[in-house]
C-alpha positions as CSV (number, residue, x, y, z in Angstrom):
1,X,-22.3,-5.7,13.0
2,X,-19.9,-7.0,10.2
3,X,-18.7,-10.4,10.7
4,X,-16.4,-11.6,13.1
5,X,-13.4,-12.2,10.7
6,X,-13.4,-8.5,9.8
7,X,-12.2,-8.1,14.3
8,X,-9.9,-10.8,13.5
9,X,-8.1,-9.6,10.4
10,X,-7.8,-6.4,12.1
11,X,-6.1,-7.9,15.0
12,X,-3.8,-10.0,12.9
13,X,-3.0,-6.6,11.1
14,X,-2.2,-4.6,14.5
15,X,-0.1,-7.5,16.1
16,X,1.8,-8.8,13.3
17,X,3.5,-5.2,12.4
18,X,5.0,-3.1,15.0
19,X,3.4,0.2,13.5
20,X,0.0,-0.2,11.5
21,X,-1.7,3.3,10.2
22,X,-5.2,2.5,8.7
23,X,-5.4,5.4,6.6
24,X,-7.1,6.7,3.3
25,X,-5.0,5.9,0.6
26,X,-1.1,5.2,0.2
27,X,1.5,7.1,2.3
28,X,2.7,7.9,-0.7
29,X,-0.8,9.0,-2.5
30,X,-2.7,9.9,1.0
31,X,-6.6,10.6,0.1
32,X,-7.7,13.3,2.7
33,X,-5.1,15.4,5.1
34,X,-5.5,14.2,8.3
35,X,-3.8,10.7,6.7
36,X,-1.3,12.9,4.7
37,X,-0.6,14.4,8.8
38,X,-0.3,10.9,10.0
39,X,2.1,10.0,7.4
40,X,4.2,12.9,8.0
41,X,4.6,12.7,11.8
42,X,6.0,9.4,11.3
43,X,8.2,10.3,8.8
44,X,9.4,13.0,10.5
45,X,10.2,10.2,13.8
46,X,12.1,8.2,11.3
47,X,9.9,5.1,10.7
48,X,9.7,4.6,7.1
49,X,9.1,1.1,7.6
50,X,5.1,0.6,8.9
51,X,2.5,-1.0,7.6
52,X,0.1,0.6,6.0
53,X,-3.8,-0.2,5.8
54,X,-5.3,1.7,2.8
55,X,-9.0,1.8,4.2
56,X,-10.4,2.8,0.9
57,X,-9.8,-0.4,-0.5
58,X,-11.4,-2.1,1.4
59,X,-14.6,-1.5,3.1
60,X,-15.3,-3.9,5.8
61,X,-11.5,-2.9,7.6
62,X,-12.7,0.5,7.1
63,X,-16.1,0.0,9.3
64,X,-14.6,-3.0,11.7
65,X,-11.6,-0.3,12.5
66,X,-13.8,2.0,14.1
67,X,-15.2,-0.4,15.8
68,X,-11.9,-2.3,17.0
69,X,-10.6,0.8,19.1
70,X,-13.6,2.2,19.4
71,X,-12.7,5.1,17.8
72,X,-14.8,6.7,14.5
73,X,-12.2,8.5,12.8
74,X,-9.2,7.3,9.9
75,X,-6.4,7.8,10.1
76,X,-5.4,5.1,13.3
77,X,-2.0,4.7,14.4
78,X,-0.9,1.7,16.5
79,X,2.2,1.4,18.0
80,X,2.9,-2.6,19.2
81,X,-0.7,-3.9,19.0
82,X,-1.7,-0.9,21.0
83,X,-4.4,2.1,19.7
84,X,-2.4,5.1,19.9
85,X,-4.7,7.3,18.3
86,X,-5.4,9.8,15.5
87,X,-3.7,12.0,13.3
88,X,-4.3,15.5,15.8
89,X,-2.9,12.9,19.5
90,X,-0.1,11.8,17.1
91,X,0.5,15.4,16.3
92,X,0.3,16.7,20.0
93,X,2.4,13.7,20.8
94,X,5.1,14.4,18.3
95,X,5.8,17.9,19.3
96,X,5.8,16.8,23.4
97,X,8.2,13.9,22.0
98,X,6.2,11.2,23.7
99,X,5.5,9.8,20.4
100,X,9.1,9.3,19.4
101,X,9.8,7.3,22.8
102,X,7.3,5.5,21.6
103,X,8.5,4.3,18.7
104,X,12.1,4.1,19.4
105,X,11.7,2.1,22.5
106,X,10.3,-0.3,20.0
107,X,13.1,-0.5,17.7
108,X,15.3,-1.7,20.5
């Protein structure tokens, strides 16, 4: 188990931006394809503004974020504090265009 504060930063991370995507690398130097994918779908719904979590850099967010949605996979999207998923569920949600309610219900 990492330590407590690793949960907390996480959580501060999710709630304090409206989109977060921990992913490998930079969106605009991704490190593997899946968080290239996640970078493109939410280009492609017009959010250029999210915040990005480059789990490479550092390594306790990169365990603690599997951990914090349960989920064992980068890239992670959250949309409003809430795990959304990964890079396939934001693709399947892109082309059903559940994933751009999503996020333009937010911008309101």
């Amino acid at each position: 188990m990492e330590p407590m504060d690793t949960q907390q930063r996480i959580k501060e991370q999710v709630t304090g931006n409206r989109v977060v995507l921990y992913m490998k690398g930079t969106p605009q130097g991704p490190q593997c394809g899946f968080s290239a994918l996640a970078v493109q779908v939410l280009n492609a719904c017009g959010v250029q503004d999210f915040a990005a979590i480059n789990v490479l850099a550092d390594p306790e967010i990169r365990e603690g974020i599997k951990h914090y949605a349960n989920w064992p996979t980068i890239p992670q999207l959250y949309i409003n504090g809430e795990f959304v998923g990964g890079s396939d569920i934001m693709r399947e949600m892109y082309q059903s265009g559940e994933l751009q309610k999503l996020l333009e219900t937010e911008k309101a």
